[in-house]
Biopython code that builds the backbone (N, CA, C, O; Angstrom):
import numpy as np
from Bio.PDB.StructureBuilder import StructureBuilder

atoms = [
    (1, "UNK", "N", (143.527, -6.108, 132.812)),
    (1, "UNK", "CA", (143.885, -6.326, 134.191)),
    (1, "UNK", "C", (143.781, -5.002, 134.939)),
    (1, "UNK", "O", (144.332, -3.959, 134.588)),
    (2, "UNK", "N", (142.860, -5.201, 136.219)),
    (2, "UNK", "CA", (142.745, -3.751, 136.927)),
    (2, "UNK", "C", (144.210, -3.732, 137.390)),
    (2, "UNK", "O", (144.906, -4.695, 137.069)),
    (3, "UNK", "N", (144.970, -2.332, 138.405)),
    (3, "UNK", "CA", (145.716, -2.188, 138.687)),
    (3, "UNK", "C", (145.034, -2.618, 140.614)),
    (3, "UNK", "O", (143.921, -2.928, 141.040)),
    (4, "UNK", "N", (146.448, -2.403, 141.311)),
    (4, "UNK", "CA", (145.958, -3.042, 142.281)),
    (4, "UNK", "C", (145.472, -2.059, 143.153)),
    (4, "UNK", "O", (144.875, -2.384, 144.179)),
    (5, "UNK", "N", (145.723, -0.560, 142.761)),
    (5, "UNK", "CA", (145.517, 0.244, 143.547)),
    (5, "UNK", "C", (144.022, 1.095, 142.998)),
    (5, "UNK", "O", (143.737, 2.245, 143.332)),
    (6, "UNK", "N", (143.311, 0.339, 142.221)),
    (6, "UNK", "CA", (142.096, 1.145, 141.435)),
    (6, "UNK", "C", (140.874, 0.841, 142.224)),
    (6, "UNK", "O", (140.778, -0.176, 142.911)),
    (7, "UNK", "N", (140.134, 1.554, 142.137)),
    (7, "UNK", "CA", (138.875, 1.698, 142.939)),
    (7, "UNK", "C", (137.343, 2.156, 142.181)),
    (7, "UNK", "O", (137.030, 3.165, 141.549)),
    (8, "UNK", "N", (136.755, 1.212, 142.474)),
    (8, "UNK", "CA", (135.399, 1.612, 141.885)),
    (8, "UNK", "C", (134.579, 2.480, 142.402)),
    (8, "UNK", "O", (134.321, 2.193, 143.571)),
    (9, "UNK", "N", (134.000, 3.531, 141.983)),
    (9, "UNK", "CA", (133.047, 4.470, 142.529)),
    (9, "UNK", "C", (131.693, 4.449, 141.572)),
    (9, "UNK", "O", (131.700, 3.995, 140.428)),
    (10, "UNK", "N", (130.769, 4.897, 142.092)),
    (10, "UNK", "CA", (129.463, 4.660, 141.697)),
    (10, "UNK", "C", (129.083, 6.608, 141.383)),
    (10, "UNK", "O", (129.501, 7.595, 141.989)),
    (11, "UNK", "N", (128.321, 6.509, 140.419)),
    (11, "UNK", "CA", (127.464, 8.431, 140.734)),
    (11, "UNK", "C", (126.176, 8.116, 140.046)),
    (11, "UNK", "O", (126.097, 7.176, 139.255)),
    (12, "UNK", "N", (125.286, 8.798, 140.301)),
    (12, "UNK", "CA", (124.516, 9.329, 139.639)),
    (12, "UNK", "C", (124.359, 10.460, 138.978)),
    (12, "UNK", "O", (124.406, 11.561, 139.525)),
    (13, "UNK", "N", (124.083, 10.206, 137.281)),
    (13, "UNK", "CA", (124.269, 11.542, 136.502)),
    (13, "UNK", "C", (123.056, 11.212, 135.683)),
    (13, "UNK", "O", (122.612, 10.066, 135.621)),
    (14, "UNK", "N", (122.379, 12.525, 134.880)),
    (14, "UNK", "CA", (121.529, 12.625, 134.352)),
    (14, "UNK", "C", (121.457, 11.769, 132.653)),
    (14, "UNK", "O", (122.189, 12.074, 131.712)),
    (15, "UNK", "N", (120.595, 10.887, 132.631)),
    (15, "UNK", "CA", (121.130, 10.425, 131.469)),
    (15, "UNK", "C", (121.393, 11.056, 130.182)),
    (15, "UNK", "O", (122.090, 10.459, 129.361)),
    (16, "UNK", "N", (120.820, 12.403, 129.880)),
    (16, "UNK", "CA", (121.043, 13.005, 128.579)),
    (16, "UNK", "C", (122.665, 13.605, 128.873)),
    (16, "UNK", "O", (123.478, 13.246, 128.021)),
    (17, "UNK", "N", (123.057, 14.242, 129.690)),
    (17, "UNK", "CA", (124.042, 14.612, 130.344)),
    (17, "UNK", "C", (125.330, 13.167, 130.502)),
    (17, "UNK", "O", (126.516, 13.494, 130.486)),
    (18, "UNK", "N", (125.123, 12.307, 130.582)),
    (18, "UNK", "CA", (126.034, 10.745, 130.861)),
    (18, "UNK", "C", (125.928, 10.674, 128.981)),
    (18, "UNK", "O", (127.001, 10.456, 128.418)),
    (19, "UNK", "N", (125.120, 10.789, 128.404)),
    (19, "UNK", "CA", (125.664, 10.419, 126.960)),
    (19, "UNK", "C", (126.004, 11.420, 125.889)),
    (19, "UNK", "O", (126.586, 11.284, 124.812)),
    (20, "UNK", "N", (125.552, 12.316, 126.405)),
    (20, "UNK", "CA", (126.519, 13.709, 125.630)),
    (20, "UNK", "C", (127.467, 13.845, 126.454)),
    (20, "UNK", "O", (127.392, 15.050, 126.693)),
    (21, "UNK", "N", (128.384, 13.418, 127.110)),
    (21, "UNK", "CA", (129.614, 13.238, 127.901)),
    (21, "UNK", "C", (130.361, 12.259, 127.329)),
    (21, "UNK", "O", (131.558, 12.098, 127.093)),
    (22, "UNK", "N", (129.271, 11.592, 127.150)),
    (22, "UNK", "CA", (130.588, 10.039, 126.085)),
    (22, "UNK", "C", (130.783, 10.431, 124.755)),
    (22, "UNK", "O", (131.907, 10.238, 124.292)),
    (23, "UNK", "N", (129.894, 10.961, 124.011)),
    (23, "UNK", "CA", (130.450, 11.408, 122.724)),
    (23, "UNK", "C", (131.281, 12.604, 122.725)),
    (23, "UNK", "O", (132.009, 12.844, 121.762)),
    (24, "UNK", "N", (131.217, 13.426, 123.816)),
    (24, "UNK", "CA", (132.242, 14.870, 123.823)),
    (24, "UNK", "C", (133.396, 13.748, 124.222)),
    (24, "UNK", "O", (134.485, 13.862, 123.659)),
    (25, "UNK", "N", (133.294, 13.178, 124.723)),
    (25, "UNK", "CA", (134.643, 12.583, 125.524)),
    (25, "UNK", "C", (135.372, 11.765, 124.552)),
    (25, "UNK", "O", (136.592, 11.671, 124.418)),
    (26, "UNK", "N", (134.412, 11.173, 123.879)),
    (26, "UNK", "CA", (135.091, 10.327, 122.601)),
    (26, "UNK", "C", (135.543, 11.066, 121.344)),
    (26, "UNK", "O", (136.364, 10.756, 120.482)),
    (27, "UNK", "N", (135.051, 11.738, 121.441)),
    (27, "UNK", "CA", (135.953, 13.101, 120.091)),
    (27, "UNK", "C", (136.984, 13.757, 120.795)),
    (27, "UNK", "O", (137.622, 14.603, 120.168)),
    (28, "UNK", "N", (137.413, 13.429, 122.541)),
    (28, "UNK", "CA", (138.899, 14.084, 122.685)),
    (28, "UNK", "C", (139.571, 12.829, 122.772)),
    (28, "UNK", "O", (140.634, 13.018, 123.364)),
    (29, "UNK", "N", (139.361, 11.027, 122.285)),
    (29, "UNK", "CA", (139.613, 10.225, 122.750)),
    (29, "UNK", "C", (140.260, 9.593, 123.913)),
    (29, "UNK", "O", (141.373, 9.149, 124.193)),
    (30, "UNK", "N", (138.921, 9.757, 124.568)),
    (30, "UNK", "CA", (139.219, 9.342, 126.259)),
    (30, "UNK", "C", (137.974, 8.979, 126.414)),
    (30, "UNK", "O", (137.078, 9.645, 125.894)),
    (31, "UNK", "N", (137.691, 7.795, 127.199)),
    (31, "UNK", "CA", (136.350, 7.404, 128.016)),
    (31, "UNK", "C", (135.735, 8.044, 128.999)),
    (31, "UNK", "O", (136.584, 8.842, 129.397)),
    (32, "UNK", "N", (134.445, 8.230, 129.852)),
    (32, "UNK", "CA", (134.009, 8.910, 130.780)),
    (32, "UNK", "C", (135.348, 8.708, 132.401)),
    (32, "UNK", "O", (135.370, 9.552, 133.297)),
    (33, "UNK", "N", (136.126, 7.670, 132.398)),
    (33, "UNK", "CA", (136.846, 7.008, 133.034)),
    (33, "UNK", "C", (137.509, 7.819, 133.360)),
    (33, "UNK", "O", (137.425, 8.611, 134.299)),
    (34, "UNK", "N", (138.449, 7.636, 132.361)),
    (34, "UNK", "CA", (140.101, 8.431, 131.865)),
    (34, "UNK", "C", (139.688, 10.204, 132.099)),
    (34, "UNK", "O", (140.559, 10.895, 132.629)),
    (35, "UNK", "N", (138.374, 10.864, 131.692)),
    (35, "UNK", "CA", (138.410, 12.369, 131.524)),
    (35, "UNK", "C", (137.489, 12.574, 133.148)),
    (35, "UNK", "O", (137.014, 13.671, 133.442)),
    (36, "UNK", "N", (137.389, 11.685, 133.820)),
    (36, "UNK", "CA", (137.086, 11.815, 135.561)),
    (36, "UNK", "C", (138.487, 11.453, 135.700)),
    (36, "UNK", "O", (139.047, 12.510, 135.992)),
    (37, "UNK", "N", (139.246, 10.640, 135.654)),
    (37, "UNK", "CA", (140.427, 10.715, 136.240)),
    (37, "UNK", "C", (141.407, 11.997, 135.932)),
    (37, "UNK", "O", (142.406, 12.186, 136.626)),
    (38, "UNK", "N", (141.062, 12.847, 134.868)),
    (38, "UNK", "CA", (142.108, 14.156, 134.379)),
    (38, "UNK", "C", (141.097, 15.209, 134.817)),
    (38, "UNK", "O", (141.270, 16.278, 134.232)),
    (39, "UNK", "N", (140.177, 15.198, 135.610)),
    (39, "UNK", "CA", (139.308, 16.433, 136.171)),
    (39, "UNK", "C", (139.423, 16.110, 137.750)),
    (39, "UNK", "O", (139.210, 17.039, 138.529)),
    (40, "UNK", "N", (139.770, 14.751, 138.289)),
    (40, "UNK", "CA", (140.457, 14.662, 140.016)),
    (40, "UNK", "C", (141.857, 15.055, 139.648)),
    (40, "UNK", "O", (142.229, 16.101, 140.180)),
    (41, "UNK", "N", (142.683, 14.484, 138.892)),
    (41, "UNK", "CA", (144.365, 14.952, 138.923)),
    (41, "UNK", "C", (144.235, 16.527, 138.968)),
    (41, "UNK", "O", (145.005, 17.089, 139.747)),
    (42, "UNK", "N", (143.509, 17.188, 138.358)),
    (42, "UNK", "CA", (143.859, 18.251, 138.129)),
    (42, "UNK", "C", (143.094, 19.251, 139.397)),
    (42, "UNK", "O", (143.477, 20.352, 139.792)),
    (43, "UNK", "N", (142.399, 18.786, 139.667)),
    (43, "UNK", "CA", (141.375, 19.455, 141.067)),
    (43, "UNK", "C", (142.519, 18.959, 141.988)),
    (43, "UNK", "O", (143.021, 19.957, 142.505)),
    (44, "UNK", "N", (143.253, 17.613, 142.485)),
    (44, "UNK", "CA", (144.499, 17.543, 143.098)),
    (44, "UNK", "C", (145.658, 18.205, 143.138)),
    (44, "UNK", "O", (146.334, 18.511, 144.120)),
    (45, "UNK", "N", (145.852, 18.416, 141.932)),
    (45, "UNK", "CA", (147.169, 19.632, 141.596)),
    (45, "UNK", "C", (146.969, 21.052, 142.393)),
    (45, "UNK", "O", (147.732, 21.627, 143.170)),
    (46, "UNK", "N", (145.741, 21.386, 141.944)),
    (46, "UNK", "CA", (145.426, 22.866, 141.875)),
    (46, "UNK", "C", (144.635, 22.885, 143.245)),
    (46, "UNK", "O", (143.839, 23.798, 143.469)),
    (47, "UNK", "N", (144.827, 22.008, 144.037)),
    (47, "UNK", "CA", (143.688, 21.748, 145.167)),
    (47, "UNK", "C", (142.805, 22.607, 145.144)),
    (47, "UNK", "O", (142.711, 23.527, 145.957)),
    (48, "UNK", "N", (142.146, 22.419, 144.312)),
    (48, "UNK", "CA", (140.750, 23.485, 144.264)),
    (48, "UNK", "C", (139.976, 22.807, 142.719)),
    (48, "UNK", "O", (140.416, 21.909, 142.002)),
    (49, "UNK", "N", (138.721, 23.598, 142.566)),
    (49, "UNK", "CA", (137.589, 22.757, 141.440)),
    (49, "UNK", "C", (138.663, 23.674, 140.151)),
    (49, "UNK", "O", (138.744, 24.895, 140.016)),
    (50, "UNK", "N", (139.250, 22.787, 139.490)),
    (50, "UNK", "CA", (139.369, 23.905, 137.918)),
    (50, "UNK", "C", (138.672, 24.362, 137.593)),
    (50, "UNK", "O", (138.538, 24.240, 136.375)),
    (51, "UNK", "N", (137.971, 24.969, 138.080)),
    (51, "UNK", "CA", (137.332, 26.052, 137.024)),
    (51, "UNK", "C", (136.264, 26.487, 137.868)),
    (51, "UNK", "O", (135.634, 25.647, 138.510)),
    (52, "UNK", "N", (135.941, 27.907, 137.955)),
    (52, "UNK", "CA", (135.363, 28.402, 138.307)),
    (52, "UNK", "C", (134.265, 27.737, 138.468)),
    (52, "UNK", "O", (133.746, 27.056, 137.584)),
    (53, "UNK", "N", (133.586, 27.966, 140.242)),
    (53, "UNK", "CA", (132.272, 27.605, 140.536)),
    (53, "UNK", "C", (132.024, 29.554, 141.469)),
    (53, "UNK", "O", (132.726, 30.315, 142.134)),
    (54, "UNK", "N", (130.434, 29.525, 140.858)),
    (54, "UNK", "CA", (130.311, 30.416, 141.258)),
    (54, "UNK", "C", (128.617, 30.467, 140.963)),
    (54, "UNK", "O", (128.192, 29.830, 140.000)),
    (55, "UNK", "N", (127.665, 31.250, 141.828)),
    (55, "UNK", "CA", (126.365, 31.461, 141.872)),
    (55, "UNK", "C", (125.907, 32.427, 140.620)),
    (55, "UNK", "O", (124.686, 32.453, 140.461)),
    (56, "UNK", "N", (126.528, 33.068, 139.885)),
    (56, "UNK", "CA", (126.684, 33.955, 138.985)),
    (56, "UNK", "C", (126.717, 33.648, 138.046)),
    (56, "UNK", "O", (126.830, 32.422, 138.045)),
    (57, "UNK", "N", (126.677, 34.153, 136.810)),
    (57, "UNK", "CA", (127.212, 34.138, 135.670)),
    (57, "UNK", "C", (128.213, 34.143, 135.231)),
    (57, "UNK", "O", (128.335, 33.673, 134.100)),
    (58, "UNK", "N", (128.889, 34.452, 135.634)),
    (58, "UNK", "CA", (130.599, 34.489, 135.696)),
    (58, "UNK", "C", (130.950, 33.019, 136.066)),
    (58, "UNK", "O", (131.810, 32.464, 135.383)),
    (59, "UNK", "N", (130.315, 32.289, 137.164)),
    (59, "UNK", "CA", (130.881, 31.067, 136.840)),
    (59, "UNK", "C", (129.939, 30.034, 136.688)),
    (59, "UNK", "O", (129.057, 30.472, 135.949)),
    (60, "UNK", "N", (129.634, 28.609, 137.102)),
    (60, "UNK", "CA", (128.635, 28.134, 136.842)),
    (60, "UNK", "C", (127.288, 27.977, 137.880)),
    (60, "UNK", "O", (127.495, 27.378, 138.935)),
    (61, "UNK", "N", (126.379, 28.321, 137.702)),
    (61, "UNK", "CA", (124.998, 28.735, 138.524)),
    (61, "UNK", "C", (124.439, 28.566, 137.835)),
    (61, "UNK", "O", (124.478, 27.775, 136.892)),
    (62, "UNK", "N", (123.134, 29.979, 138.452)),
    (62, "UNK", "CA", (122.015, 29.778, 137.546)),
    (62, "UNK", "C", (122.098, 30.312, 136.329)),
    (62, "UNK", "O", (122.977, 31.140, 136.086)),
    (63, "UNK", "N", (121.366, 29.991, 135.563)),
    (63, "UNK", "CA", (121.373, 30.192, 134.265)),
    (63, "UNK", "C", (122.374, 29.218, 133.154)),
    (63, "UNK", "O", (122.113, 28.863, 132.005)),
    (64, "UNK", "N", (123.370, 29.006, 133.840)),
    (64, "UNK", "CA", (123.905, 27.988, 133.148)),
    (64, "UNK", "C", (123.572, 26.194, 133.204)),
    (64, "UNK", "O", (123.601, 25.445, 134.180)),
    (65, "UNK", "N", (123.183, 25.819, 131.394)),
    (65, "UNK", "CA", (122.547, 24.130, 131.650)),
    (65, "UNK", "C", (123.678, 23.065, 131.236)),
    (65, "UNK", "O", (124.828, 23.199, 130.816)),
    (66, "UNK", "N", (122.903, 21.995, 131.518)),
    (66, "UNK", "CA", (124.060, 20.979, 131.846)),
    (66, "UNK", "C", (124.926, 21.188, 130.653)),
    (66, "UNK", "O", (126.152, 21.263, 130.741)),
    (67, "UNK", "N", (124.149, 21.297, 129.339)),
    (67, "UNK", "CA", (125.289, 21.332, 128.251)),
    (67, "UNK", "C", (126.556, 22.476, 128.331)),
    (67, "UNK", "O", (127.741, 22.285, 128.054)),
    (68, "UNK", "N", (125.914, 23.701, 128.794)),
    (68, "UNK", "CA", (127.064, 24.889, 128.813)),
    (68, "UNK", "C", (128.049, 24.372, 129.882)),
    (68, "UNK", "O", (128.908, 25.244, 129.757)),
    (69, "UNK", "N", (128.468, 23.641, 130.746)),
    (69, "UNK", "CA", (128.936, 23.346, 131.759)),
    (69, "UNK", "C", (129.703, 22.188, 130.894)),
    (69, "UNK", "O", (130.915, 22.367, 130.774)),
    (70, "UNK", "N", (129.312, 21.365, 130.458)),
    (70, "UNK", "CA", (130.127, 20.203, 129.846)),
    (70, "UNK", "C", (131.086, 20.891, 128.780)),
    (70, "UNK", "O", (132.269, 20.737, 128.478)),
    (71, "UNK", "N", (130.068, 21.707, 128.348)),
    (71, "UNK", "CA", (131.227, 22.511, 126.847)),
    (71, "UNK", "C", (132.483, 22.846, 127.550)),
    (71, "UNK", "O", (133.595, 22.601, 127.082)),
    (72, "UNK", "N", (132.181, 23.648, 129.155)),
    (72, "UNK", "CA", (133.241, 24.356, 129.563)),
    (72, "UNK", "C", (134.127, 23.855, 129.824)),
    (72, "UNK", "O", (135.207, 24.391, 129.576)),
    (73, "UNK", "N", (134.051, 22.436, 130.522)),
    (73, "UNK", "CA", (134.633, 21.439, 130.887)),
    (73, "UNK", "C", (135.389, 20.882, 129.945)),
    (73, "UNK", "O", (136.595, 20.659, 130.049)),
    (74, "UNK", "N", (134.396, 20.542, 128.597)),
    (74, "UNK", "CA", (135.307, 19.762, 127.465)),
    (74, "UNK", "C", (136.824, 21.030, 126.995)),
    (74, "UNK", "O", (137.984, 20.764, 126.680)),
    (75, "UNK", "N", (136.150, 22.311, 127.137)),
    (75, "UNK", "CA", (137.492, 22.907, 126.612)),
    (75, "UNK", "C", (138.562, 23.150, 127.734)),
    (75, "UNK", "O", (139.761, 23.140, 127.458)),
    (76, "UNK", "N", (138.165, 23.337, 128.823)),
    (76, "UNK", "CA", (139.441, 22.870, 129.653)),
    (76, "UNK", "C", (139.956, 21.382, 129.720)),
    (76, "UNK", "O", (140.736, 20.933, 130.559)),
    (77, "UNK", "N", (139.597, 20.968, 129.082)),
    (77, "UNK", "CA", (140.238, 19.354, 129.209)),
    (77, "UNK", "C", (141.069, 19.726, 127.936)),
    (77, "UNK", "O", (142.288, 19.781, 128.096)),
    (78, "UNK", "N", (140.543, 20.001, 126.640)),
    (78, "UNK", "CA", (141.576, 20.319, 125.508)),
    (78, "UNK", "C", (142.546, 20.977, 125.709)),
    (78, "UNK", "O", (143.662, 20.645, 125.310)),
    (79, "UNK", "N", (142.339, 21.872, 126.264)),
    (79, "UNK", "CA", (143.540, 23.312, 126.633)),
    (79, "UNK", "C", (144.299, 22.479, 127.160)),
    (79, "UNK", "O", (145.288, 22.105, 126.529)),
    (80, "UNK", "N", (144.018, 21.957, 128.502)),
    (80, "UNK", "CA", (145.022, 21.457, 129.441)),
    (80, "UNK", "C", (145.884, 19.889, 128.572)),
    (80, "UNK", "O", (147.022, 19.435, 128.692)),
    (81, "UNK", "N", (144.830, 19.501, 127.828)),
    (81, "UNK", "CA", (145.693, 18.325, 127.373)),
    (81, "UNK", "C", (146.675, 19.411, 125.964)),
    (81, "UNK", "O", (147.882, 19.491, 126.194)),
    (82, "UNK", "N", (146.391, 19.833, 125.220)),
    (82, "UNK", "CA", (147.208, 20.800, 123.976)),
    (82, "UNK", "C", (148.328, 21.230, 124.999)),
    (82, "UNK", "O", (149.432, 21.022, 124.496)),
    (83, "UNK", "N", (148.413, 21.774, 126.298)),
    (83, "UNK", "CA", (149.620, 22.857, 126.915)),
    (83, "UNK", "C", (150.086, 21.889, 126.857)),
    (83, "UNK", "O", (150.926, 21.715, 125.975)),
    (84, "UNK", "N", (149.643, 20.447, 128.079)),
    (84, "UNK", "CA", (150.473, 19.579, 128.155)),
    (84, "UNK", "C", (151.384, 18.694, 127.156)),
    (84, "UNK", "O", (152.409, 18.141, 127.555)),
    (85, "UNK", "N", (150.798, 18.584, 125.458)),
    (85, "UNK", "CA", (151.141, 18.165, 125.151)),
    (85, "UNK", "C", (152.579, 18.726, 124.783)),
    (85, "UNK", "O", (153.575, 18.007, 124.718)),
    (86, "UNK", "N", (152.572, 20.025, 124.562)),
    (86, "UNK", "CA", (153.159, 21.511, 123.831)),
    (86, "UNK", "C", (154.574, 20.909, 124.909)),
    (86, "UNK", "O", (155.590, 20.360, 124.480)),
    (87, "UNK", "N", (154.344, 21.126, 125.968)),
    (87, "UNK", "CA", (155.288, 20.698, 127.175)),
    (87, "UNK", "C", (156.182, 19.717, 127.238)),
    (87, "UNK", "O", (157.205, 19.645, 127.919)),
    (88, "UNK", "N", (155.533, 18.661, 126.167)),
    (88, "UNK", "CA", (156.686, 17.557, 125.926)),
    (88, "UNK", "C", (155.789, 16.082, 127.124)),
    (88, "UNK", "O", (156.430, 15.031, 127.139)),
    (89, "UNK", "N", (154.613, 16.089, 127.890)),
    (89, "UNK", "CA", (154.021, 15.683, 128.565)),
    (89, "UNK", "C", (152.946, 14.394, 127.587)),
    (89, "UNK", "O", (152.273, 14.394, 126.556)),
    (90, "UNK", "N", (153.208, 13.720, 128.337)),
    (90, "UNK", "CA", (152.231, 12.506, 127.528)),
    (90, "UNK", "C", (150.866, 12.847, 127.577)),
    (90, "UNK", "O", (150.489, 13.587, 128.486)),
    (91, "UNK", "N", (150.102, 12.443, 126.782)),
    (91, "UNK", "CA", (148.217, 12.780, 126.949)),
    (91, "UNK", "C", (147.594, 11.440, 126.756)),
    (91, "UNK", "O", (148.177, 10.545, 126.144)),
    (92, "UNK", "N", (146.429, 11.304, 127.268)),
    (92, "UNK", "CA", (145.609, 10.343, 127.866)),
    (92, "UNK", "C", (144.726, 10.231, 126.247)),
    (92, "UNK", "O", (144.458, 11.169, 125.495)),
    (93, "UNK", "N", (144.546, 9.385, 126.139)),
    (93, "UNK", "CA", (143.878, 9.498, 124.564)),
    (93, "UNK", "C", (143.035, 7.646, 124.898)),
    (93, "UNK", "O", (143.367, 6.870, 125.795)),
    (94, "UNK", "N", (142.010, 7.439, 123.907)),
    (94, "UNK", "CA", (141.813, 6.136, 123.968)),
    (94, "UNK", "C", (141.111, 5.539, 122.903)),
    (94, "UNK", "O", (140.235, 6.056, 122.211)),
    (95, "UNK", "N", (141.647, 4.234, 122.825)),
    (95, "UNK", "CA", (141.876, 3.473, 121.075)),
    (95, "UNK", "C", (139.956, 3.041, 121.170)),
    (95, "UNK", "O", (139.547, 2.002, 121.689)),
    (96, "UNK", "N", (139.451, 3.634, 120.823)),
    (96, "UNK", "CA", (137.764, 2.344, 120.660)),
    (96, "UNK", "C", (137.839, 1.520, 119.840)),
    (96, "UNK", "O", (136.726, 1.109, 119.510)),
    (97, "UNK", "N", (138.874, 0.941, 119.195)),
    (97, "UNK", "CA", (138.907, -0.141, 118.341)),
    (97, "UNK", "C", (139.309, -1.128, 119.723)),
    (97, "UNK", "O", (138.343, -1.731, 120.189)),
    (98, "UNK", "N", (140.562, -1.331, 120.374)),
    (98, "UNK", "CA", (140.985, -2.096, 121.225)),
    (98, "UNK", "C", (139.790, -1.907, 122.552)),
    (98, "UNK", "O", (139.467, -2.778, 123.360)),
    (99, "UNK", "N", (139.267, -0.450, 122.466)),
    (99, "UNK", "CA", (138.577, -0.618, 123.858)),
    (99, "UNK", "C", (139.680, -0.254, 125.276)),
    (99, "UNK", "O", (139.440, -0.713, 126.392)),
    (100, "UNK", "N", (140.688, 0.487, 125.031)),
    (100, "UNK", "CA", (141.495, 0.352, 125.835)),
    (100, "UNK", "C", (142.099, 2.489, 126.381)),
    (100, "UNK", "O", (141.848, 3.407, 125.600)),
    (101, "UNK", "N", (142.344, 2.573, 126.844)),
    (101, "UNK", "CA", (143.331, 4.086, 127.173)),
    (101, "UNK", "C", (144.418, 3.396, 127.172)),
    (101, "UNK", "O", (144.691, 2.230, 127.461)),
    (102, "UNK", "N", (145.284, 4.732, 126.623)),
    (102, "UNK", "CA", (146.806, 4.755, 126.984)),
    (102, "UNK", "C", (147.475, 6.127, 126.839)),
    (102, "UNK", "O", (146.745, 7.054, 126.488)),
    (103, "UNK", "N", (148.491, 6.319, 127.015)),
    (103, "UNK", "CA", (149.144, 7.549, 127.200)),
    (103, "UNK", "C", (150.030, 7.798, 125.401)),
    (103, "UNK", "O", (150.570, 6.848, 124.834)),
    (104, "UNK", "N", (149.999, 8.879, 124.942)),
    (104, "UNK", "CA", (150.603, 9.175, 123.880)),
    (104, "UNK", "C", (151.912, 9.732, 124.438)),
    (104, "UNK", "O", (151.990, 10.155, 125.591)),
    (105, "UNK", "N", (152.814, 9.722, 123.683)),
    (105, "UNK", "CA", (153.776, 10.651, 123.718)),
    (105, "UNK", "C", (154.207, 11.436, 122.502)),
    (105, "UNK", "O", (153.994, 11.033, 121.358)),
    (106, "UNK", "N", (154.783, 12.502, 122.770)),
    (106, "UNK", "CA", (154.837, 13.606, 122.077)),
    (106, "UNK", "C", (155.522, 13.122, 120.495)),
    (106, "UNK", "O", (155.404, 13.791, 119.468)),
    (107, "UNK", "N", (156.167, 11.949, 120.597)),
    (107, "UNK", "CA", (156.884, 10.973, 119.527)),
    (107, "UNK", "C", (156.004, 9.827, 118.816)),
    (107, "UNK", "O", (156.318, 8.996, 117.965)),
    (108, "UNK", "N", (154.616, 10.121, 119.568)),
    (108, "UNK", "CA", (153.709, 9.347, 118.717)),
    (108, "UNK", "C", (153.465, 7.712, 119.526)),
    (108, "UNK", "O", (152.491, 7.001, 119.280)),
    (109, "UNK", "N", (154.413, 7.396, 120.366)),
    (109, "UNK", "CA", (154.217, 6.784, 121.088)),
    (109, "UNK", "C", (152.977, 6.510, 121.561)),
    (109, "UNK", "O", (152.126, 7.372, 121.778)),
    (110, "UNK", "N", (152.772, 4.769, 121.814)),
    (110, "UNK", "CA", (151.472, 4.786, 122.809)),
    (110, "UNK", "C", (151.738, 3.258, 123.610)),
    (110, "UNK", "O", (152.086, 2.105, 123.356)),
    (111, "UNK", "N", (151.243, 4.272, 124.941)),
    (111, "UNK", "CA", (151.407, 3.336, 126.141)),
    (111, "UNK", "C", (150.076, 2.951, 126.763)),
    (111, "UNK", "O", (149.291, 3.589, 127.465)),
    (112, "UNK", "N", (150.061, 1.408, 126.175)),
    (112, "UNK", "CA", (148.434, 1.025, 126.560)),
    (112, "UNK", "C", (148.559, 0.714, 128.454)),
    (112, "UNK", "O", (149.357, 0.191, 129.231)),
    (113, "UNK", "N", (147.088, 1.486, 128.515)),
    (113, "UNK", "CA", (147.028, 1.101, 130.313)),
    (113, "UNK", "C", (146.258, 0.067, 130.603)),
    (113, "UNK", "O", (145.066, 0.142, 130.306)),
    (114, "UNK", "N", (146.611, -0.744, 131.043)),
    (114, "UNK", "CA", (145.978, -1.995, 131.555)),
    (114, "UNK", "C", (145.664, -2.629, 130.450)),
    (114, "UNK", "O", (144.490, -2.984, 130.342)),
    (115, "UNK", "N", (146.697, -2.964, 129.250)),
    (115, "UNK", "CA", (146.292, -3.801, 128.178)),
    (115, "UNK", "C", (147.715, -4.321, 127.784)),
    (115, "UNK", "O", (147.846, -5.114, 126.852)),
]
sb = StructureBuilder()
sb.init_structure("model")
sb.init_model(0)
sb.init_chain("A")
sb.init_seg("    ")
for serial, (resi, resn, name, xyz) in enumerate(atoms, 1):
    if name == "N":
        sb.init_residue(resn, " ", resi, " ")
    sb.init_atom(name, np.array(xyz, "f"), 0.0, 1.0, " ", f" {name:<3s}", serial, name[0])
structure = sb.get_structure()
């Protein structure tokens, strides 16, 4: 069951880039879904892009390819989900047996979303 306040959006992404995103994403267990929804929360929090954008080397430009950019991405998603967890904070994780996300808690808990 969707929630009533969820919204569909559309993108275009490169397909080698859209499926090395689902398998990075599925080894932190979370769908492409769930790890766009924890890269807006967190660009919301911090009102700004997490993570460095920049024309340089120093942040992401030229010279950097789609994979170095996803890596960077996948490890700020770990970091931020490990602090959070450290914190006592639930983490977004998701079952591919059920097909479903839900929230863990630090007690092992799991809170299925929309299931």
């Amino acid at each position: 069951m969707k929630a009533q306040n969820d919204m569909r959006i559309t993108i275009r992404v490169d397909k080698d880039l859209k499926e090395r995103a689902d398998i990075l994403f599925d080894r932190l267990g979370m769908n492409m879904s769930t790890a766009l929804n924890v890269f807006l929360r967190k660009a919301v929090d911090e009102s700004a892009i997490p993570f460095p954008v920049s024309v340089t080397r120093i942040g992401f430009g030229a010279g950097w390819s789609a994979g170095d950019i996803t890596d960077a991405f996948a490890g700020i998603v770990k970091n931020e989900t490990a602090d959070n967890f450290k914190k006592g904070f639930p983490v977004a994780r998701y079952d591919a047996d059920k097909k479903l996300a839900y929230l863990e808690s630090v007690n092992g808990a799991r809170e299925y979303v929309n299931g």
